[in-house]
mmCIF file of the N, C-alpha and C atoms, coordinates in Angstrom:
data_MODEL
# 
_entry.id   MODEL 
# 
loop_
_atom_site.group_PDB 
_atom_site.id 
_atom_site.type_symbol 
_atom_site.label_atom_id 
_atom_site.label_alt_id 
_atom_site.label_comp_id 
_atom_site.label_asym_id 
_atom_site.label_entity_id 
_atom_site.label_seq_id 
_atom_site.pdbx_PDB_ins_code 
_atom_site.Cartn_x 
_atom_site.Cartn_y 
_atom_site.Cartn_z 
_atom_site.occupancy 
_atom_site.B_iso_or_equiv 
_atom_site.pdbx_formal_charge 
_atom_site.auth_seq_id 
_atom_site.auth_comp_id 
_atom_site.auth_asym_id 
_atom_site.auth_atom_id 
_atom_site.pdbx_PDB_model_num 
ATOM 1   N N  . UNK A 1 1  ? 0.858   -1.172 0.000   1.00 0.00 ? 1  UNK A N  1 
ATOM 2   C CA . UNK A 1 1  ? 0.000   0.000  0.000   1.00 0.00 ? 1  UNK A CA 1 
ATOM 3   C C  . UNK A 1 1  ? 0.899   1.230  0.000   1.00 0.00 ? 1  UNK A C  1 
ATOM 4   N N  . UNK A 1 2  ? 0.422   2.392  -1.020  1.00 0.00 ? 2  UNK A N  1 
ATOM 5   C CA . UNK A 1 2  ? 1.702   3.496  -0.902  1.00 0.00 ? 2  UNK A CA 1 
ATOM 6   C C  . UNK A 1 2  ? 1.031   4.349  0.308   1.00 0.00 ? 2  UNK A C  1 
ATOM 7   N N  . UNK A 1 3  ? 1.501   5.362  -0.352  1.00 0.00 ? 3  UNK A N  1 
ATOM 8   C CA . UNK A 1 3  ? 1.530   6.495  1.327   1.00 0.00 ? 3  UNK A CA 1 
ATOM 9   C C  . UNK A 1 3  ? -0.182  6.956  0.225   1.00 0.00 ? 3  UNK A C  1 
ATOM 10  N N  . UNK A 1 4  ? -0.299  7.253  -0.899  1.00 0.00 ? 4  UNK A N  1 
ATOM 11  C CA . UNK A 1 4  ? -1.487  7.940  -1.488  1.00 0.00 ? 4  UNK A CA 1 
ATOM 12  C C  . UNK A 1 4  ? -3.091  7.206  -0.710  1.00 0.00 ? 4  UNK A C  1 
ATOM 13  N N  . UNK A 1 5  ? -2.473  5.755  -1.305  1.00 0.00 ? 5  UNK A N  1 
ATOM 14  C CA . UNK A 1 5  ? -3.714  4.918  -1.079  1.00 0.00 ? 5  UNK A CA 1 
ATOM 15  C C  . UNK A 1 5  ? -3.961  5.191  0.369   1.00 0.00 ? 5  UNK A C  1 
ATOM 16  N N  . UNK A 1 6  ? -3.326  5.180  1.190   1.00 0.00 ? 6  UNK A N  1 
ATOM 17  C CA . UNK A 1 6  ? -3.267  5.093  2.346   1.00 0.00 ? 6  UNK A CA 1 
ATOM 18  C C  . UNK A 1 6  ? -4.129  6.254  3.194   1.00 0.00 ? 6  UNK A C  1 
ATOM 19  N N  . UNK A 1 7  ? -3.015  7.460  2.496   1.00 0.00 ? 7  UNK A N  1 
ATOM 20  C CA . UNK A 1 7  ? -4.082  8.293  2.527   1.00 0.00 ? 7  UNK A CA 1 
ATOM 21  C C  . UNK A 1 7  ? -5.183  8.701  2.470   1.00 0.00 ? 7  UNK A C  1 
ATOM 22  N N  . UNK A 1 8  ? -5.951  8.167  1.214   1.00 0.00 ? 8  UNK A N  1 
ATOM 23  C CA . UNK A 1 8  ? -6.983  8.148  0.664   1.00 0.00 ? 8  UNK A CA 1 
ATOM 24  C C  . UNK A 1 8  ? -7.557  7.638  1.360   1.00 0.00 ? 8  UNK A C  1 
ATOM 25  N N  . UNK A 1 9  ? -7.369  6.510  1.601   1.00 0.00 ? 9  UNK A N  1 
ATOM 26  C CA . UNK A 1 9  ? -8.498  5.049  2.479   1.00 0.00 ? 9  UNK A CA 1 
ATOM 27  C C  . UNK A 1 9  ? -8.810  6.350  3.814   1.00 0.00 ? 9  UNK A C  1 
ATOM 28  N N  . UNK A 1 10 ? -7.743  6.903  4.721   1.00 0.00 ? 10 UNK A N  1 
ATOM 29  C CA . UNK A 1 10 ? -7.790  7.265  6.181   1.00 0.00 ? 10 UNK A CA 1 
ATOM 30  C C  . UNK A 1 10 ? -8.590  8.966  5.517   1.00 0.00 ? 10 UNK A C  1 
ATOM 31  N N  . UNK A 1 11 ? -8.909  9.147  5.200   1.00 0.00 ? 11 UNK A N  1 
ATOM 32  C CA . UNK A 1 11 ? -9.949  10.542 4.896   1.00 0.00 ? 11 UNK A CA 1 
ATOM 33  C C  . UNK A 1 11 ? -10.995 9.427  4.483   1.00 0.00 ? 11 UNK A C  1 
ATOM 34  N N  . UNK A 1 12 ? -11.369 9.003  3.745   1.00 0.00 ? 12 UNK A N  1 
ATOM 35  C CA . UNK A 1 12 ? -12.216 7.823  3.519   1.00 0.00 ? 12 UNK A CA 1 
ATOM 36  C C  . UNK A 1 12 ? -13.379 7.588  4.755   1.00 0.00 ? 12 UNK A C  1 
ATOM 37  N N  . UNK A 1 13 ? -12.464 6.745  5.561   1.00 0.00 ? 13 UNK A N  1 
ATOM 38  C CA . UNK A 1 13 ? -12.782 6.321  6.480   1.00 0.00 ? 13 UNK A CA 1 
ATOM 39  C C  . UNK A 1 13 ? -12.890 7.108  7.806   1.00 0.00 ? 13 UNK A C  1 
ATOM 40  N N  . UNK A 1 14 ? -12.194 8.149  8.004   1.00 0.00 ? 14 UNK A N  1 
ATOM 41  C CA . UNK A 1 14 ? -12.529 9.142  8.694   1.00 0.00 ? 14 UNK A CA 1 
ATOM 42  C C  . UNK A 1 14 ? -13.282 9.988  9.030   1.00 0.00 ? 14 UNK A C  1 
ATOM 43  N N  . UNK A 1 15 ? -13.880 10.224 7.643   1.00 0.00 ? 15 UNK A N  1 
ATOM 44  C CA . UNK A 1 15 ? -14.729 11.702 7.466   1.00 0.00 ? 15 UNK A CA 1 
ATOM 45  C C  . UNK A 1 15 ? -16.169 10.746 7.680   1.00 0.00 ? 15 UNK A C  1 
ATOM 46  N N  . UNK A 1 16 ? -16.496 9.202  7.177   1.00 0.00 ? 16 UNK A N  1 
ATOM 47  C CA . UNK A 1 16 ? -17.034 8.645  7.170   1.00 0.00 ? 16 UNK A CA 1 
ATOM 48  C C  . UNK A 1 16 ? -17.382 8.379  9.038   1.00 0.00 ? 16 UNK A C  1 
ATOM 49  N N  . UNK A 1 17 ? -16.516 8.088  9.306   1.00 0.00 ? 17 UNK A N  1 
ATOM 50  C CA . UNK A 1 17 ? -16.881 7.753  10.939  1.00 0.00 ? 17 UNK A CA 1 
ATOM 51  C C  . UNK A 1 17 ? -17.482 8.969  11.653  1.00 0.00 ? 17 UNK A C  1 
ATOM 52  N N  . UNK A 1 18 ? -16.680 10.390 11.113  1.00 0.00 ? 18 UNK A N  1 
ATOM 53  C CA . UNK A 1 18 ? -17.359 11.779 11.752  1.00 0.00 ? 18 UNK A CA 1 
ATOM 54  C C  . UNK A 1 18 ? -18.598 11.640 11.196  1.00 0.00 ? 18 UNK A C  1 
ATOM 55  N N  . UNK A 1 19 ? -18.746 11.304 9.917   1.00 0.00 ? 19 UNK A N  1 
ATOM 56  C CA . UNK A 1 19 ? -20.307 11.920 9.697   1.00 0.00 ? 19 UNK A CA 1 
ATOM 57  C C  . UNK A 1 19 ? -21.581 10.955 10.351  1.00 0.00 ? 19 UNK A C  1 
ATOM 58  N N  . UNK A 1 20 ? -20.908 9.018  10.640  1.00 0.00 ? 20 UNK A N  1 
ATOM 59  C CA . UNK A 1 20 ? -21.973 8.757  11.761  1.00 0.00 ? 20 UNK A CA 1 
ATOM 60  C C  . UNK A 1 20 ? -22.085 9.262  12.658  1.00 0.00 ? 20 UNK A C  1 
ATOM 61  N N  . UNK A 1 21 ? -20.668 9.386  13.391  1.00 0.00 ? 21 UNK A N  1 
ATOM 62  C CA . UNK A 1 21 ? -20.750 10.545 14.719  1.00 0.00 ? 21 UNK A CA 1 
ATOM 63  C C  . UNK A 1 21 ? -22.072 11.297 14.780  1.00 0.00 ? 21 UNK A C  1 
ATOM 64  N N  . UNK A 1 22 ? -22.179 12.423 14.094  1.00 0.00 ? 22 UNK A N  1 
ATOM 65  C CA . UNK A 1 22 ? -22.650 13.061 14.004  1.00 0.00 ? 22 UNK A CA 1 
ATOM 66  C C  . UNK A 1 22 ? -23.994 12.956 13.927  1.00 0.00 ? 22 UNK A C  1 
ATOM 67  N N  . UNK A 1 23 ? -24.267 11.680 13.295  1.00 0.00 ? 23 UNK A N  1 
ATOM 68  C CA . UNK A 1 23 ? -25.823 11.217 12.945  1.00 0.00 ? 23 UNK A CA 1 
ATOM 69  C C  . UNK A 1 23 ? -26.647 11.041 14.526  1.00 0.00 ? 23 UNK A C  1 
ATOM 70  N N  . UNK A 1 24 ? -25.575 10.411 15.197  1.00 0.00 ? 24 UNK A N  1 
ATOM 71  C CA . UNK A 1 24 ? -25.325 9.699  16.616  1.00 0.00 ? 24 UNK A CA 1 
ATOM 72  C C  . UNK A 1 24 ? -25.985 11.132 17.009  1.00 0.00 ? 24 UNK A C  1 
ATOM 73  N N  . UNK A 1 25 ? -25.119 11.714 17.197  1.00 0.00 ? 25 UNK A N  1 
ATOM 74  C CA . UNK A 1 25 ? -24.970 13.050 18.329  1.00 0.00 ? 25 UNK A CA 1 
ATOM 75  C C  . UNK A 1 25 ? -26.599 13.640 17.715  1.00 0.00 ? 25 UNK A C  1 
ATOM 76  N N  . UNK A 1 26 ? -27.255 14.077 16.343  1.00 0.00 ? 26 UNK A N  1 
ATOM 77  C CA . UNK A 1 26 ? -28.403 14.611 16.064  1.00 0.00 ? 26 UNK A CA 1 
ATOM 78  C C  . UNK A 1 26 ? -29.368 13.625 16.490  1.00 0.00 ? 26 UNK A C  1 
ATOM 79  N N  . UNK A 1 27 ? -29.297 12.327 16.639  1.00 0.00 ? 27 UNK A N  1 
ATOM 80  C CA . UNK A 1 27 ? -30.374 11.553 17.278  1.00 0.00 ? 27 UNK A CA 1 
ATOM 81  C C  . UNK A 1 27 ? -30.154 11.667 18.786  1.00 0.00 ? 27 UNK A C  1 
ATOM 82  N N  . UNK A 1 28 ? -29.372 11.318 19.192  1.00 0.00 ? 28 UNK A N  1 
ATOM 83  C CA . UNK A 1 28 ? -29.226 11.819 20.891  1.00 0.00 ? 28 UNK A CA 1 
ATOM 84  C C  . UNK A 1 28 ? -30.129 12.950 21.284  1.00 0.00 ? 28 UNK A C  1 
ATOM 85  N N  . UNK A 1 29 ? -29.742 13.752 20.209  1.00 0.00 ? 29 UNK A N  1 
ATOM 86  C CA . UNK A 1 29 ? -30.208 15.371 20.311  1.00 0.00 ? 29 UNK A CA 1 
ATOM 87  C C  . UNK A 1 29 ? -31.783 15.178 20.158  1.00 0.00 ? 29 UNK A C  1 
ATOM 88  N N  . UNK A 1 30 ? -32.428 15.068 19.490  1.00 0.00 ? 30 UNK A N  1 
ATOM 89  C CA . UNK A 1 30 ? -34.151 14.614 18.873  1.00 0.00 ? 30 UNK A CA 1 
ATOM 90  C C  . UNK A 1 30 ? -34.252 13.802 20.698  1.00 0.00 ? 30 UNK A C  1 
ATOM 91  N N  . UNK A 1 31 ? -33.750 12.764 20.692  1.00 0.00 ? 31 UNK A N  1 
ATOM 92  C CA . UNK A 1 31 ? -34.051 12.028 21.542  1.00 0.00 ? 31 UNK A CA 1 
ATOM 93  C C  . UNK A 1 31 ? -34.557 12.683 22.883  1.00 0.00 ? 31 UNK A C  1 
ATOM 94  N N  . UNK A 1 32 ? -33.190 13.117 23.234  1.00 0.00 ? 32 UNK A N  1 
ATOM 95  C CA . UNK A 1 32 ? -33.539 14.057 25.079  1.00 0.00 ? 32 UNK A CA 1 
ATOM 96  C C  . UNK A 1 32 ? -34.689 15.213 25.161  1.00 0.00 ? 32 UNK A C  1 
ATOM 97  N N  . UNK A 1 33 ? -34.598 15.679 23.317  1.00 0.00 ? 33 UNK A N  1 
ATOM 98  C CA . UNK A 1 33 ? -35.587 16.966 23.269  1.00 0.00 ? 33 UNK A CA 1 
ATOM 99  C C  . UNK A 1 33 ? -36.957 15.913 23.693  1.00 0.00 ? 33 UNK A C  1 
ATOM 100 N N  . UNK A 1 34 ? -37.345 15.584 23.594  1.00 0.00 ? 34 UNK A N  1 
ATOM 101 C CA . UNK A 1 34 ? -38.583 14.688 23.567  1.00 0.00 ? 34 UNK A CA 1 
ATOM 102 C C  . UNK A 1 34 ? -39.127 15.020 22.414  1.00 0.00 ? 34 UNK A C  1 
ATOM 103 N N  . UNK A 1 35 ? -38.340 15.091 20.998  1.00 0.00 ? 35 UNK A N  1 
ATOM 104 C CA . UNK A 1 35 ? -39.027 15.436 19.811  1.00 0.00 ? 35 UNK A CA 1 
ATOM 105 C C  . UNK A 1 35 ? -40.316 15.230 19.493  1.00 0.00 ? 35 UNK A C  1 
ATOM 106 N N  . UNK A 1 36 ? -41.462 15.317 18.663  1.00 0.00 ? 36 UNK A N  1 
ATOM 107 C CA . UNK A 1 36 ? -42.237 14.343 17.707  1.00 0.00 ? 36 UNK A CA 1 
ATOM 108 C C  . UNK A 1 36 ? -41.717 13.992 16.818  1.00 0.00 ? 36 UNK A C  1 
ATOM 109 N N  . UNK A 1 37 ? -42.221 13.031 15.882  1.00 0.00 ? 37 UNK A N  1 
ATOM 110 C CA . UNK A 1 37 ? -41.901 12.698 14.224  1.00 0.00 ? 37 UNK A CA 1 
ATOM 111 C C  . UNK A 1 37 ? -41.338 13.972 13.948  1.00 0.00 ? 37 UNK A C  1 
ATOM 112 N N  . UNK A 1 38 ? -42.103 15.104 13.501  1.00 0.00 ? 38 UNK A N  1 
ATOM 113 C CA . UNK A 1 38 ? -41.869 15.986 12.986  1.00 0.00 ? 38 UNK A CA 1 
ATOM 114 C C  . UNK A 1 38 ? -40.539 16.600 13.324  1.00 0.00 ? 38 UNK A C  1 
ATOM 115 N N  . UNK A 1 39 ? -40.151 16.914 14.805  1.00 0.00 ? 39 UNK A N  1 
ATOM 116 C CA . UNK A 1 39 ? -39.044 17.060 15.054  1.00 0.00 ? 39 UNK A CA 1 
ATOM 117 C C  . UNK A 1 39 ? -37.738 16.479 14.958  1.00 0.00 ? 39 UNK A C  1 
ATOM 118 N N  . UNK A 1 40 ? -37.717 15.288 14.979  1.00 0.00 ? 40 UNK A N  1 
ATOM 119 C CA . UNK A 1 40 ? -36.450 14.310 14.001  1.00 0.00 ? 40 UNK A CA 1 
ATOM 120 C C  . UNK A 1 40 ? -36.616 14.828 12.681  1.00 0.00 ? 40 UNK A C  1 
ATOM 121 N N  . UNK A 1 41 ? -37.322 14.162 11.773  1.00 0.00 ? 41 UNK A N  1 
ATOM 122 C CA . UNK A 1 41 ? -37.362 14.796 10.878  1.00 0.00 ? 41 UNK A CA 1 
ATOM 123 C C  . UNK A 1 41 ? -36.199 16.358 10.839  1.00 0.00 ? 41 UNK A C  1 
ATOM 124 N N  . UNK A 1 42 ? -37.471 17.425 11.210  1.00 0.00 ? 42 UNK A N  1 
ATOM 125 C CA . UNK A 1 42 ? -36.950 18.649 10.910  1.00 0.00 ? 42 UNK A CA 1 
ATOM 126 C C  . UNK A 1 42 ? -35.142 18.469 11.769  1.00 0.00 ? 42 UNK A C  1 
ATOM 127 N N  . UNK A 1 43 ? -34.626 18.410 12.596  1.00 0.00 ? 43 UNK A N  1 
ATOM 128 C CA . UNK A 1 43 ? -33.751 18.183 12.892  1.00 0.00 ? 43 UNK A CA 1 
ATOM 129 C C  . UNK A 1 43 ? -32.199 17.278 12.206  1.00 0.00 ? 43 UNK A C  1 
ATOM 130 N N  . UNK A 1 44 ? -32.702 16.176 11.819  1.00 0.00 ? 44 UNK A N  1 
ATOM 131 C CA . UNK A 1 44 ? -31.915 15.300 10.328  1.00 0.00 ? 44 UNK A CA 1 
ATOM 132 C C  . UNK A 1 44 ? -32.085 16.522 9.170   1.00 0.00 ? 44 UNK A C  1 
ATOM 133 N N  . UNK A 1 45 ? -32.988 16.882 9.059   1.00 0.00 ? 45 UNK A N  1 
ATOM 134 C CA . UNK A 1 45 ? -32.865 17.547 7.560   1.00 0.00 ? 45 UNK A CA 1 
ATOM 135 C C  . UNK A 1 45 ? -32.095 18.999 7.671   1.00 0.00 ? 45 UNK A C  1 
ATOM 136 N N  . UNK A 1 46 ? -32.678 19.683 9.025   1.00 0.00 ? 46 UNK A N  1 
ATOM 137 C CA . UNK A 1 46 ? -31.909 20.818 9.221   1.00 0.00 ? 46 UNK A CA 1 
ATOM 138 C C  . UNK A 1 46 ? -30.148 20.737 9.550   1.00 0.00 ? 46 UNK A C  1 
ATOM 139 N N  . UNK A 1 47 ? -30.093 19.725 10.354  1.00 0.00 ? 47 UNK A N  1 
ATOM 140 C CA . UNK A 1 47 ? -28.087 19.764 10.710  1.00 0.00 ? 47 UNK A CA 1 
ATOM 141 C C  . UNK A 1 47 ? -27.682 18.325 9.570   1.00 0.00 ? 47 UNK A C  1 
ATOM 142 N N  . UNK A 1 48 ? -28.568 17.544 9.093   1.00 0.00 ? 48 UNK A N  1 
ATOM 143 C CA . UNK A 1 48 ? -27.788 16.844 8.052   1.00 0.00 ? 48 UNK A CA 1 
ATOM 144 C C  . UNK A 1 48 ? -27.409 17.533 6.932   1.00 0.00 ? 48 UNK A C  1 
ATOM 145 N N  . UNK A 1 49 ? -27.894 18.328 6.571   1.00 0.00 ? 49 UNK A N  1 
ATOM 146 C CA . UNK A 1 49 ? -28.304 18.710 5.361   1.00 0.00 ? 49 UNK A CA 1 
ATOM 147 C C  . UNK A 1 49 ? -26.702 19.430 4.330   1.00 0.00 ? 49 UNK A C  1 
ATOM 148 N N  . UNK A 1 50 ? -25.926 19.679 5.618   1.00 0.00 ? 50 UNK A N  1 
ATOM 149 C CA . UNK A 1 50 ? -24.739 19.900 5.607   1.00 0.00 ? 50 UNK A CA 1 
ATOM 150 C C  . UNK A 1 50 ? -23.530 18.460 5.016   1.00 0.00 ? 50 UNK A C  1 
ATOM 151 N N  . UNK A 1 51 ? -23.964 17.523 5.654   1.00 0.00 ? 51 UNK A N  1 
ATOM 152 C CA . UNK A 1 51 ? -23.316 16.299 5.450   1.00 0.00 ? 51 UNK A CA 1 
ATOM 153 C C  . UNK A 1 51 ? -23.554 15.511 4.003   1.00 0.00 ? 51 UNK A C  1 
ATOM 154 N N  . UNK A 1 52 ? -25.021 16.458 3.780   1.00 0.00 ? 52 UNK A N  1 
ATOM 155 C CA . UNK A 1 52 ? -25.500 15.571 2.448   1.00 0.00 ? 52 UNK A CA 1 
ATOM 156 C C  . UNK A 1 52 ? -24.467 16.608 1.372   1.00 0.00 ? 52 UNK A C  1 
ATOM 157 N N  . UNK A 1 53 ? -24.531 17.662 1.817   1.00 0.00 ? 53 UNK A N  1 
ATOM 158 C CA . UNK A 1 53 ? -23.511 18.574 0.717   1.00 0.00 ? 53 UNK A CA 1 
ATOM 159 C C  . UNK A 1 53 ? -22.120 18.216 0.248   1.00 0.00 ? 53 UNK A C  1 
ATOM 160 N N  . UNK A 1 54 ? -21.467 17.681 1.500   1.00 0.00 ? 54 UNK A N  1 
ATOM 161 C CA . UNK A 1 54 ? -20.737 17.505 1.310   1.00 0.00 ? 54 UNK A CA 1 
ATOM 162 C C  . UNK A 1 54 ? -19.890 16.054 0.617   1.00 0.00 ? 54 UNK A C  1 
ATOM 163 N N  . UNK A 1 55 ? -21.376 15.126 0.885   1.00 0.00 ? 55 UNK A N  1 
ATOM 164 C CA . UNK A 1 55 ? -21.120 14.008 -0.230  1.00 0.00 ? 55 UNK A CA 1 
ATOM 165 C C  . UNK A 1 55 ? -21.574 14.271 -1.321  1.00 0.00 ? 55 UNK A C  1 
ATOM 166 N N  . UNK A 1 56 ? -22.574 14.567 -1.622  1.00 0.00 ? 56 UNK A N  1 
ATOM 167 C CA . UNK A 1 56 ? -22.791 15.290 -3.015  1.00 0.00 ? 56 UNK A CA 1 
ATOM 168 C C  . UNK A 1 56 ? -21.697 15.783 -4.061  1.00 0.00 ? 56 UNK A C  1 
ATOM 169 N N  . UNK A 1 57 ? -20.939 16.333 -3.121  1.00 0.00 ? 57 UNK A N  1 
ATOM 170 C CA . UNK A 1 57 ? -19.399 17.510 -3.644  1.00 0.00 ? 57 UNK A CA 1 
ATOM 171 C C  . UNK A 1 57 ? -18.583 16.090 -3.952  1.00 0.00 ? 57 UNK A C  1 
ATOM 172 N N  . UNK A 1 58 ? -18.387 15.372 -2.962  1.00 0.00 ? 58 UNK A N  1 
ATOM 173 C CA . UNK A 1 58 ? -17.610 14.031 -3.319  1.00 0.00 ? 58 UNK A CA 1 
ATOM 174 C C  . UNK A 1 58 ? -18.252 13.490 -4.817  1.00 0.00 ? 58 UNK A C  1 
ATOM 175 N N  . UNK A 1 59 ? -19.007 13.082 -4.482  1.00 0.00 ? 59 UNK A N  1 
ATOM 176 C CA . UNK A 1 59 ? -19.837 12.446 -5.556  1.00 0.00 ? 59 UNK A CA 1 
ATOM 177 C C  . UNK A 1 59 ? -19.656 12.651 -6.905  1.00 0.00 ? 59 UNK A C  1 
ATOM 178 N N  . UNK A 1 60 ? -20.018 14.597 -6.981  1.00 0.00 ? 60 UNK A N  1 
ATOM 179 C CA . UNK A 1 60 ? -19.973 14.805 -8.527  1.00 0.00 ? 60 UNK A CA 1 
ATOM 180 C C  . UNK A 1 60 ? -18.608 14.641 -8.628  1.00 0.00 ? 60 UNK A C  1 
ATOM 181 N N  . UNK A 1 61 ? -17.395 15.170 -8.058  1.00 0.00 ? 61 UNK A N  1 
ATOM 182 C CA . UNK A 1 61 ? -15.918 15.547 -8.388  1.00 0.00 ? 61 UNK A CA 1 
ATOM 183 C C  . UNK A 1 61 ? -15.621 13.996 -8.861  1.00 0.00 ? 61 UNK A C  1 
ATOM 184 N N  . UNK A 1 62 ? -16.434 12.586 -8.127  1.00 0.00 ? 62 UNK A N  1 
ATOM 185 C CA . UNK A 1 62 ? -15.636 11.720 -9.247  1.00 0.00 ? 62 UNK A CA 1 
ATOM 186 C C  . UNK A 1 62 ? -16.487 11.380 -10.527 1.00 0.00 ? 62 UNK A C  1 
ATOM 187 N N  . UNK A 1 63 ? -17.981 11.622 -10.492 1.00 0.00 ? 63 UNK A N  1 
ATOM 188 C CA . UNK A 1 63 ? -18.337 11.622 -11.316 1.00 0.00 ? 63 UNK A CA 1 
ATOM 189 C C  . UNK A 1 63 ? -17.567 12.050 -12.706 1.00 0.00 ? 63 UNK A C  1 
ATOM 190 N N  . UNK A 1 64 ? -17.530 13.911 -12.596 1.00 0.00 ? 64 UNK A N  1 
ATOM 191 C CA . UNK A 1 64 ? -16.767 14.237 -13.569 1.00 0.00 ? 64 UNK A CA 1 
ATOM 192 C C  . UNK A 1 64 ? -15.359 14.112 -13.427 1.00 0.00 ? 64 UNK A C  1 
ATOM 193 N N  . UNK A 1 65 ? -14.744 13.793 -12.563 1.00 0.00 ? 65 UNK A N  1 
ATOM 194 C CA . UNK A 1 65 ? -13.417 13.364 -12.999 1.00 0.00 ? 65 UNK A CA 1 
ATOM 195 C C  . UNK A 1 65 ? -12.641 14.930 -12.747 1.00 0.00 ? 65 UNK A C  1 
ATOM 196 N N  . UNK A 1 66 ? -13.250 16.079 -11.796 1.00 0.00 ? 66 UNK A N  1 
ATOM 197 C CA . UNK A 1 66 ? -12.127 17.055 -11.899 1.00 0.00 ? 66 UNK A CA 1 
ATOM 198 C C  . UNK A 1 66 ? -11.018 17.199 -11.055 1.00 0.00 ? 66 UNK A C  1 
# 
């Protein structure tokens, strides 16, 4: 394995573990609030919504190849 792959894999897998983190920590959050439906919901969509951007950004850049 070179130092690239390596690299690659550990942002990979990193950014990947923060962004369950995170899923973790916004359900915790819904949870203690004593949310309704509605409030998970609005809560995933309001602080995910960030996380979805940022795979998205992944996404197209290999799509097109820039």
């Amino acid at each position: 394995m070179t130092i690239e792959q390596f690299e690659h894999w550990s942002l990979v897998l990193g950014t990947s573990g923060l962004m369950l983190y995170m899923f973790f920590i916004i359900y915790k959050l819904a949870r203690e609030s004593d949310a309704p439906r509605f409030g998970y919901i609005a809560l995933f969509i309001s602080l995910g919504l960030g996380m979805f951007g940022f795979i998205a950004k992944s996404v197209l850049q290999e799509f097109l190849k820039v």
